[in-house]
LOPA-217744 format. One record per residue (C-alpha): x, z, y; residue in one letter. Coordinates in steps of 0.1 Angstrom, whole numbers, padded with zeros to 4 digits, always signed. Each point is the difference from the previous one (the first is absolute). Last residue first. Layout:
LOPA-217744
XZYA
...
END
This chain:
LOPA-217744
-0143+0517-0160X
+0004+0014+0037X
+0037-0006+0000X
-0001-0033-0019X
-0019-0014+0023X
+0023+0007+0029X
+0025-0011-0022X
-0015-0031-0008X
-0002-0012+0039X
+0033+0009+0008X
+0012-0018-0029X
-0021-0033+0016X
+0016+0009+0027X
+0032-0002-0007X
-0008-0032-0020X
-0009-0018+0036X
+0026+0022+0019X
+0025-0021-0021X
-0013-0029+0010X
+0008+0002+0035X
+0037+0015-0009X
+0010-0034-0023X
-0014-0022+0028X
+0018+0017+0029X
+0033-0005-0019X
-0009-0036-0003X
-0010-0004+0037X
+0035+0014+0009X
+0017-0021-0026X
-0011-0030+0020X
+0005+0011+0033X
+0037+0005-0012X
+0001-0035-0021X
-0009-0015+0033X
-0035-0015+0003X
-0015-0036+0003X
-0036+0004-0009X
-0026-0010-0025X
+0011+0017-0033X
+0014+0033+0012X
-0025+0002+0029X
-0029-0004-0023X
+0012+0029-0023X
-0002+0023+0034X
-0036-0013+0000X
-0011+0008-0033X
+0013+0032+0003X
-0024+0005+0032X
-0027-0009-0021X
+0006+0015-0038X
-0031+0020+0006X
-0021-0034+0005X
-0032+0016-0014X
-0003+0027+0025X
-0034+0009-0009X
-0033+0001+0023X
+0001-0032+0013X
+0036-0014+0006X
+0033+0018+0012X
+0039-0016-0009X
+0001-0031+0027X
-0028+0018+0020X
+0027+0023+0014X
+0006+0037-0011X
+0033-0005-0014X
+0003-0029+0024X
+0000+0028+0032X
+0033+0014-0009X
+0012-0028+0010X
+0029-0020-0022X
+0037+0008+0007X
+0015+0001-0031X
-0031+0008-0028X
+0003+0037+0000X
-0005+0006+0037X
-0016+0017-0009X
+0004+0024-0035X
-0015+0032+0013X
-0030-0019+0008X
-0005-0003-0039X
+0005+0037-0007X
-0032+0002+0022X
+0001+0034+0014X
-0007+0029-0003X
-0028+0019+0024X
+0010+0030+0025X
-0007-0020+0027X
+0036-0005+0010X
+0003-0021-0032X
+0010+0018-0028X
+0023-0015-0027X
-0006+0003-0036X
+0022-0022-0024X
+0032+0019+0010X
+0033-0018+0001X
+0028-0004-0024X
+0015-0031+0002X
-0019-0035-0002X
+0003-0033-0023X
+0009+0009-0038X
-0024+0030+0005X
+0012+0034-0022X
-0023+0025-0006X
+0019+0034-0014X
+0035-0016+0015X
-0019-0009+0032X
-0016-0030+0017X
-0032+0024+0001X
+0006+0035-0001X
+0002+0007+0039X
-0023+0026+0005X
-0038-0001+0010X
-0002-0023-0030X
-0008+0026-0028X
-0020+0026+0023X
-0020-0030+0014X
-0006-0016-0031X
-0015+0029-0016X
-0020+0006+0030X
-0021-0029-0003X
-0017-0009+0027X
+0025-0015+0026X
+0019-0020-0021X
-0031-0014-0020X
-0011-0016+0028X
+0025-0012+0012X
+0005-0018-0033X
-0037-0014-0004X
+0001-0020+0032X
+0037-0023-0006X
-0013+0004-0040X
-0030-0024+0014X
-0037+0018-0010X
-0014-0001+0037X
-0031+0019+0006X
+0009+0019+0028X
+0031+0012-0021X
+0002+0035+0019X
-0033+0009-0022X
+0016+0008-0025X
-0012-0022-0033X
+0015+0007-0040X
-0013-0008-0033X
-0013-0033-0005X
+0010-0023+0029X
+0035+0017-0004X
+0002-0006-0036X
-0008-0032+0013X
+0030-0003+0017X
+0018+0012-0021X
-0001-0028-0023X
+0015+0008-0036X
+0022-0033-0014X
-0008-0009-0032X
+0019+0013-0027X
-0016-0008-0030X
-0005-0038+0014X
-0035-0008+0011X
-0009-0034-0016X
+0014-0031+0000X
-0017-0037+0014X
+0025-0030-0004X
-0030-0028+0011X
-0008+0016+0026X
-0037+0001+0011X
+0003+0039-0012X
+0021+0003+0026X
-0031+0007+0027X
+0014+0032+0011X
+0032+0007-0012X
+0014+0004-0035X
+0013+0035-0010X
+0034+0015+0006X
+0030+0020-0013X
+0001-0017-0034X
-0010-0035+0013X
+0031+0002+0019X
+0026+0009-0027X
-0012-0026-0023X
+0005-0026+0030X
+0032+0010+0006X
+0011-0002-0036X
-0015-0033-0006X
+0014-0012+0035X
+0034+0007-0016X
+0016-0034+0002X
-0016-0007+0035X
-0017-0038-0010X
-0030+0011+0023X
-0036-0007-0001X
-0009+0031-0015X
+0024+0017+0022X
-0018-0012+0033X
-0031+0011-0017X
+0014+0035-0009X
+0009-0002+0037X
-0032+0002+0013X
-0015+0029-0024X
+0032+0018+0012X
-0012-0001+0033X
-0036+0004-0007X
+0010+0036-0018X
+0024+0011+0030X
-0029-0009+0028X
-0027+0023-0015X
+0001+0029+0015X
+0028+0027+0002X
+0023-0005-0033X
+0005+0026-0028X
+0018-0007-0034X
-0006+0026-0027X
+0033+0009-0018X
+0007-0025-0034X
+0037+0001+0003X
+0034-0021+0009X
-0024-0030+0010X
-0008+0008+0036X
+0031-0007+0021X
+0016-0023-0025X
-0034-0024+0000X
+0000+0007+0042X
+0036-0012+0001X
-0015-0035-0022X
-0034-0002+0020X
+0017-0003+0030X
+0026-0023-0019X
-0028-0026-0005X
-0013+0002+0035X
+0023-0003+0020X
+0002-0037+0013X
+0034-0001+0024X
-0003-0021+0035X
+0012+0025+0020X
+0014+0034-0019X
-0025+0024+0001X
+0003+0020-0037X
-0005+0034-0001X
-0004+0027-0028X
-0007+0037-0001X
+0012+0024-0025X
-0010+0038-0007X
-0011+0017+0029X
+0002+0036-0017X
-0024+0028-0012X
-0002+0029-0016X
-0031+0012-0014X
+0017+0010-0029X
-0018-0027-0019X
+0020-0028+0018X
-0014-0017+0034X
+0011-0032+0006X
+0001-0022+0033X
+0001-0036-0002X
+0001-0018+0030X
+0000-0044+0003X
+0013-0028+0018X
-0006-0039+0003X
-0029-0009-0023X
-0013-0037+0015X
-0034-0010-0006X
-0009-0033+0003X
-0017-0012+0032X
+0014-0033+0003X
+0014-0011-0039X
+0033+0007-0017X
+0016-0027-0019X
+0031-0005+0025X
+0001+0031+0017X
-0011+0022+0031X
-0033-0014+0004X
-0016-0006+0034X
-0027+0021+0007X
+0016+0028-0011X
-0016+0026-0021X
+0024+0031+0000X
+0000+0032-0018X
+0015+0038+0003X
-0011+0019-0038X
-0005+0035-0004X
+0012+0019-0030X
-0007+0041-0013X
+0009+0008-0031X
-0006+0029-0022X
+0023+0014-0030X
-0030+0011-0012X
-0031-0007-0015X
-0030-0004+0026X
-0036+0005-0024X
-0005+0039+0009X
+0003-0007+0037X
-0023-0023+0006X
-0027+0022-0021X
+0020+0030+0025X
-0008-0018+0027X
-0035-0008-0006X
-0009+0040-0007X
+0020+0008+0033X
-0021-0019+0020X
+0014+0005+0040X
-0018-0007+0029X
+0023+0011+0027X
-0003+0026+0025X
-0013-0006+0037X
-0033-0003+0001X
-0015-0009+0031X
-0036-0002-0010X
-0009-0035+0007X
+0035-0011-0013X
-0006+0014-0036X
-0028-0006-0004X
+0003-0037+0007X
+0035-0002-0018X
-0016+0016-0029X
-0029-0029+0009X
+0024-0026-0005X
+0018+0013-0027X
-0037+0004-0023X
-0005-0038+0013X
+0032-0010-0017X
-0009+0024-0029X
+0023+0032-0002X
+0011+0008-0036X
-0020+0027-0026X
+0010-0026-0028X
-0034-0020-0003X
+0003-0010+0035X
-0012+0023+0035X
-0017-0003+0028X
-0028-0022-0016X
-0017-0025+0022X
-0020+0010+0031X
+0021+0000+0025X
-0016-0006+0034X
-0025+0022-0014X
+0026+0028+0002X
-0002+0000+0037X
+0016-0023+0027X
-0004+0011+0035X
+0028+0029-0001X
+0025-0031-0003X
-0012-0013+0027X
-0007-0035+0015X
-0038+0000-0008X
-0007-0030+0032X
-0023-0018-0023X
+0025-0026-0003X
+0027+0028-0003X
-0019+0011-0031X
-0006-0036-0019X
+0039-0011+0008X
+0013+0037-0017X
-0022-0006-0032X
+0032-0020-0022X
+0021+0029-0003X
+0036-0003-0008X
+0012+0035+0014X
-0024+0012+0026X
+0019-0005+0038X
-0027-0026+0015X
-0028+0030-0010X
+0018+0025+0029X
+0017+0029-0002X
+0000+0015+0037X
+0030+0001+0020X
-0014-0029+0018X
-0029+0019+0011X
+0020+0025+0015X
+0010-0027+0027X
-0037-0011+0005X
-0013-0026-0018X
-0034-0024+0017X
-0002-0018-0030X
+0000-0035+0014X
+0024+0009+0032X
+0019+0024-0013X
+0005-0011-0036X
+0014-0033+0020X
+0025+0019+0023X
+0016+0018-0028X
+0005-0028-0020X
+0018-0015+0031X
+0022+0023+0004X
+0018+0008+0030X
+0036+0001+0006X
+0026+0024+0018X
-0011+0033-0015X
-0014-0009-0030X
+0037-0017-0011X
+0014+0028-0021X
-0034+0011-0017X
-0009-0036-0010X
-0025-0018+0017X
-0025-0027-0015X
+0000-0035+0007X
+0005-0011-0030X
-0031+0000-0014X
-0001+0005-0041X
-0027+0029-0001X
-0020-0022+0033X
-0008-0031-0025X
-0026+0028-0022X
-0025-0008+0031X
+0000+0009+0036X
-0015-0027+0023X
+0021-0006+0031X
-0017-0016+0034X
+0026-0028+0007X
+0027+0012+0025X
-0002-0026+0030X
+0038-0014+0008X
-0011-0027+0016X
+0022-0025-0024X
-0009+0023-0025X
-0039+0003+0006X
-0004-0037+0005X
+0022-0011-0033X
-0017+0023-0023X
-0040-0012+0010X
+0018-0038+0000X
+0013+0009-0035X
-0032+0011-0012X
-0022-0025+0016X
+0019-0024-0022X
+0000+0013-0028X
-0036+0010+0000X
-0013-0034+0013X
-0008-0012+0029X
-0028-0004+0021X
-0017+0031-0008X
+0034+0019+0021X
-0017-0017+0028X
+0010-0038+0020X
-0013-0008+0036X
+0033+0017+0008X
+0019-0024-0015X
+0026+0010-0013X
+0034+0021+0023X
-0019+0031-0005X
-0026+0001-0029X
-0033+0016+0010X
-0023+0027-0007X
+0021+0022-0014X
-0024+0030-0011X
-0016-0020-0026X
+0035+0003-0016X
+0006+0037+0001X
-0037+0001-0011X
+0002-0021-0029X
+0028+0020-0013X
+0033-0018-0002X
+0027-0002-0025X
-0015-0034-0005X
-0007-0003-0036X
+0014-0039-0009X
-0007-0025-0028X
-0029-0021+0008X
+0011+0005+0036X
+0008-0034+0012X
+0032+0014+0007X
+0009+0009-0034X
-0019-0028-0017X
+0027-0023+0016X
+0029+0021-0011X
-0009-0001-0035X
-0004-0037+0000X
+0034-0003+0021X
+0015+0030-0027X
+0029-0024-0015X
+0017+0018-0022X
+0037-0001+0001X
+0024+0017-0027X
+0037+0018+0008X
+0021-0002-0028X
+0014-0032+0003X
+0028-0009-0030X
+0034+0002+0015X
+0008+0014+0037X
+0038-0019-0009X
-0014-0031-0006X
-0026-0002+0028X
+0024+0007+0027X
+0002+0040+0009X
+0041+0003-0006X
+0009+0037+0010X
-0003+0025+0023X
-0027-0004+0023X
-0002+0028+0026X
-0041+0007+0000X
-0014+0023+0031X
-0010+0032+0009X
-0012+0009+0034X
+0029+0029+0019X
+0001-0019+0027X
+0034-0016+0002X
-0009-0014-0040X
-0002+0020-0031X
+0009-0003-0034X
-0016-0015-0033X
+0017-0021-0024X
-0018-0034-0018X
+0025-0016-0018X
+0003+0039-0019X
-0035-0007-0016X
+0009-0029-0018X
+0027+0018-0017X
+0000-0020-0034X
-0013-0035-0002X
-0033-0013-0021X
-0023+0026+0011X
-0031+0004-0023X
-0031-0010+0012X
-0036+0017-0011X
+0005+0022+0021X
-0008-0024+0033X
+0010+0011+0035X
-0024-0011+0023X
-0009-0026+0023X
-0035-0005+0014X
-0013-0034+0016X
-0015-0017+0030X
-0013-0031+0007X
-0001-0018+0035X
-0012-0033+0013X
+0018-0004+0038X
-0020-0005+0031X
-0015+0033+0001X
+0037+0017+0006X
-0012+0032+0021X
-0031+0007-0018X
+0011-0012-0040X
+0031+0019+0006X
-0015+0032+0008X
-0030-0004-0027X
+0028-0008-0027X
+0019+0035+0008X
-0034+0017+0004X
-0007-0012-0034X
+0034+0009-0014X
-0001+0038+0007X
-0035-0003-0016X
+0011-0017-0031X
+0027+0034+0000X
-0022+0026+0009X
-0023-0012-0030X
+0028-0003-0026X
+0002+0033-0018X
-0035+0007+0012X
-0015-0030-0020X
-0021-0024+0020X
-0032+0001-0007X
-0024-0021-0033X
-0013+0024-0015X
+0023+0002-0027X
+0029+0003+0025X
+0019-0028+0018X
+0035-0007+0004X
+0012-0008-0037X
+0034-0008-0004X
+0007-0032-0025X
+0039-0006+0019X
+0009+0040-0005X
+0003+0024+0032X
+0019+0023+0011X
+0001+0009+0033X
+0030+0000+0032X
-0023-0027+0019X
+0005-0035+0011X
-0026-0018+0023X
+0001-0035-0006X
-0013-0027+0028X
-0005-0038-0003X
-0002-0018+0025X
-0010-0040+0000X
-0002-0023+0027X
+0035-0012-0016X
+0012+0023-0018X
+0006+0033+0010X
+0013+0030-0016X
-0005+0035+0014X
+0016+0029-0019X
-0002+0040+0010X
-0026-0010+0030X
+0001+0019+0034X
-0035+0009+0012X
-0015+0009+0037X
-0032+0006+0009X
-0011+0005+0035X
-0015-0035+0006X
+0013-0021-0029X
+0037+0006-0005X
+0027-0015-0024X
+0034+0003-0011X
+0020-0012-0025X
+0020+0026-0021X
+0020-0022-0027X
-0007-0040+0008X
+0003-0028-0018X
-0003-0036+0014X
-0019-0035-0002X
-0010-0022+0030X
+0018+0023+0023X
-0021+0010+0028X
-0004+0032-0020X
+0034+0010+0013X
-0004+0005+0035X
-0036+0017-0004X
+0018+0022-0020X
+0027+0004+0025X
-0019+0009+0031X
-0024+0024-0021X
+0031+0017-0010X
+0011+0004+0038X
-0035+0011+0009X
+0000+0026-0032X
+0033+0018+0012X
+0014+0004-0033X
+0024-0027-0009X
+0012-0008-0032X
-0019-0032-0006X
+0012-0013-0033X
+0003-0034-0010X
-0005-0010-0037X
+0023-0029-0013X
-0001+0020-0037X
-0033+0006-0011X
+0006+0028-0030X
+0024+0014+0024X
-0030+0009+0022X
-0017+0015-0028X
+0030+0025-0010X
+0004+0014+0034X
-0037+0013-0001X
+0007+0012-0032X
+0030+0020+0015X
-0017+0012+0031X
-0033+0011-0017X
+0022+0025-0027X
-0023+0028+0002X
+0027+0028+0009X
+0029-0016+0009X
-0022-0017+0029X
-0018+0035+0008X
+0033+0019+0003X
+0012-0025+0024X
-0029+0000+0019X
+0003+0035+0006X
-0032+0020-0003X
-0027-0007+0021X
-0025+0008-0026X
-0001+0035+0008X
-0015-0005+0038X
-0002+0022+0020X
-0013-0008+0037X
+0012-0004+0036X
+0036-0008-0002X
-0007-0024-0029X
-0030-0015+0016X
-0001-0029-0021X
-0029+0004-0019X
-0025+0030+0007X
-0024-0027+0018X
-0001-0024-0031X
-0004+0029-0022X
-0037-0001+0012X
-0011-0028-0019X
+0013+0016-0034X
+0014-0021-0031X
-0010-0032+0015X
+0012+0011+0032X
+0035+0006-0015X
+0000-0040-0015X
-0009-0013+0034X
+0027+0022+0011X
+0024-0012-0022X
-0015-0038+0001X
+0006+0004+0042X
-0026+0006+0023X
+0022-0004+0031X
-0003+0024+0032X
+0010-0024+0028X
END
């Protein structure tokens, strides 16, 4: 039988009709289905999961993972008057759950789900009006159906249900709490937890996971007083009855939550694609074809935009509204079945295209890109006037830095909270006022178990501190950072946190929503210069689609400016005139056999030991409209240093891979200001 699981009940949520894309590896694409391994070191789920069950000690897991077996020795166990138990299992009809942590007492259960999120012990779930917050809606609702399977197939016990997260407002009381918990791989490839340590309550120290307990939350859930079925009325006045109920009974009988999951169940367990309704939710779907694999699987995407919206193959070639940078109209025109970019006009932009300084708008960019995609152009859009105001205030020597970061869900030191940022690595290139230009220091620390932070900030203090050059990051990420671990400092007894902490608040400015702190500062002298929305000011081709990440923005560059295809065509980087501490001379611009140059950042795989190509496009580093997890696939390759068992070989190998991956991020942020400062 075709099981309804809490994944795919979760997936069907998201989109009904993903339910008949999942699974079919050999049949469909699907970017999500990355390794699992990758995923685990990636969000950190395995290692708090890990963590709750050694907070109740006694626990017995059920390892198995052929569901009858598991059902077997659930129902086995719970005929114990009390007992603990990790993965139970449970069906009702063609649902099928497996619990994180089941405790029972008595006639009493009591189930927690535990999830990878940060929390604090006075969250709020509910909005002003009264909903469910999006941060934590797919979460309640994940428990719900949870709670509703348990409540269906084990009627005879009293059941309440609960939420475990990890909780920054804790502080961990030993050191290396995250190594206990190490990541590898069983016979089949699915990650699992090697314990590698003491886990008794004394040497876990204080808890920092917190438990809320959602039963009256979970209750209003499937009554319906706080769930939107994913459903249109008509899908679900087209399902007249609910296989394996009553057949007396209709989808009126119930409530949303519940018809919902029995509407879900029945067409996965038949394997009935539910009518798809395109919406802004198709720009993110995952199943979607890359070039390489178009020829052996379908996509889904594709299959949807044909049936609704009747596409053609050229029509996919076509801009369309879901690919307009950050714009907030795209749901309203696909609903009225406008799903072009040549549909939009300049009303659907009506505010000024341009600030007080002659710079692109947000709504001026996205009708550039409109224009400019409607009518094929082909040449960048280029402001020379707001270059050369950027221009004019940059004071040489110039440096270039880009940070790699970490927030683990378990903290890697005693003191440090879940979630706190972690500075591992960074690039600095400089640029002198010959226009030559060198990659001046980088700086890595991964040792297991070792906090960072403080002599981060020291090498980058001696990186950045000999002169008073413009400093130059690529969005916002770099600022926050050091924002974050000013605080840390603050709190510190580091001997020279003054100093740091001077140095800091010199090259940035206080984040968003700081001014609630009580040690508030004001934009240093030297703070930092964002390309990126020099970018967002001054400079569009077309190539970008829309995206603004440096990893969109640097092949695009490459292939339109001719300065920087004259210059890089030869070898000159890694050499004597342009010397890289990681890489030998190569040349920068490498054509592809269609004539167009490359990526230099798909010249580096596989640059983090072994990892698939495919994660450097994967949803682990991609979200709406901006690549806001850059530092992804770093991220990742810093995860296996901490939370697995490698050899001081495989280790090194990752590290070397490290220093080169974010040395093409200052590379191309160079790249990037030479090809402006050709034009200017």
């Amino acid at each position: 039988m075709r099981y309804l699981t809490k994944s795919r009940f979760t997936l069907g949520l998201q989109c009904p009709t993903k339910l008949f894309y999942t699974r079919k590896e050999s049949e469909y694409a699907d970017r999500k289905g990355d390794d699992d391994f990758l995923r685990a070191l990636a969000d950190g789920g395995h290692q708090v999961g890990a963590l709750a069950q050694a907070y109740h000690p006694g626990g017995i897991r059920i390892d198995t993972l052929d569901h009858e077996e598991a059902l077997r020795q659930t129902d086995e166990l719970l005929q114990q008057k009390n007992v603990i138990i990790f993965e139970a299992a449970f069906r009702h009809k063609n649902l099928f759950i497996r619990t994180d942590v089941l405790i029972k007492q008595g006639s009493q259960l009591e189930l927690i789900e535990v999830k990878a999120k940060s929390c604090r012990p006075d969250e709020n779930f509910f909005t002003k009006g009264g909903t469910l917050t999006s941060a934590w809606e797919k979460y309640l609702v994940d428990v719900a159906f949870q709670d509703y399977v348990v409540r269906k197939a084990k009627p005879h016990l009293a059941l309440r249900s609960c939420l475990m997260c990890a909780d920054k407002s804790k502080t961990a009381t030993v050191d290396g709490l995250n190594r206990r918990f190490q990541i590898s791989r069983d016979a089949g490839g699915r990650s699992q937890i090697k314990i590698t340590g003491p886990i008794d309550p004394a040497a876990l120290g204080e808890r920092i996971l917190h438990r809320f307990d959602v039963a009256d939350i979970v209750a209003r859930i499937q009554s319906g007083a706080l769930f939107e079925p994913p459903l249109s009325a008509h899908q679900l006045a087209s399902f007249p009855t609910l296989p394996g109920l009553d057949p007396t009974l209709r989808p009126a009988d119930l409530s949303p939550f519940e018809t919902t999951v029995f509407y879900l169940a029945h067409h996965y367990e038949h394997d009935e694609k539910i009518p798809p309704v395109l919406g802004t939710v198709c720009k993110a779907c995952e199943f979607q074809t890359d070039p390489e694999d178009s020829k052996t699987l379908k996509s889904g995407f594709r299959e949807c935009w044909r049936q609704v919206a009747k596409f053609t193959e050229p029509d996919f070639d076509q801009p369309q509204v879901l690919d307009v940078w950050a714009w907030r109209g795209r749901a309203e025109k696909i609903n009225s079945g406008q799903y072009f970019q040549r549909n939009l006009s300049a009303a659907d932009f009506p505010k000024d295209h341009t600030d007080a300084n002659g710079g692109l708008t947000a709504q001026g960019r996205q009708w550039l890109q409109r224009e400019m995609s409607v009518q094929g152009t082909t040449e960048p859009y280029l402001n020379r006037d707001m270059l050369r105001q950027y221009f004019a205030a940059w004071q040489y020597p110039l440096h270039f830095i880009d940070f790699e970061t970490s927030m683990a869900a378990l903290p890697y030191h005693v003191g440090r909270r879940p979630y706190e940022q972690i500075a591992y690595q960074f690039s600095h290139h400089c640029v002198a006022q010959d226009g030559s230009i060198r990659h001046q220091g980088q700086w890595l620390l991964a040792e297991p178990g070792v906090f960072p932070n403080f002599e981060f900030v020291r090498a980058l203090h001696r990186e950045l501190g000999q002169d008073r050059g413009t400093v130059f990051r690529y969005a916002a990420h770099e600022n926050t950072v050091l924002n974050q671990i000013r605080k840390q400092l603050l709190a510190s007894a580091e001997p020279d946190r003054q100093g740091l902490v001077d140095f800091i608040e010199s090259i940035t400015h206080p984040t968003k929503g700081s001014a609630k702190e009580a040690e508030e500062f004001a934009a240093g002298p030297r703070d930092m210069v964002d390309l990126r929305e020099v970018v967002l000011k001054a400079y569009y081709h077309p190539a970008m689609k829309g995206s603004n990440s440096i990893k969109a923005v640097l092949p695009a560059i490459l292939n339109s400016s001719d300065f920087l295809k004259r210059k890089y065509a030869r070898p000159v980087y890694g050499s004597a005139t342009s010397p890289s501490l990681n890489f030998p001379p190569f040349s920068v611009v490498e054509l592809d056999p269609q004539g167009r140059v490359r990526s230099p950042y798909l010249r580096l795989l596989p640059v983090l030991a072994g990892m698939e190509e495919s994660l450097l496009h994967s949803e682990l580093l991609y979200e709406d409209d901006e690549v806001i997890k850059e530092g992804g696939a770093a991220a990742v390759a810093y995860g296996r240093i901490q939370f697995t068992d490698m050899t001081e070989v495989e280790r090194e190998q990752v590290r070397h891979s490290l220093l080169k991956y974010c040395e093409i991020d200052t590379l191309a942020m160079v790249l990037l200001w030479e090809s402006f400062q050709a034009v200017v």
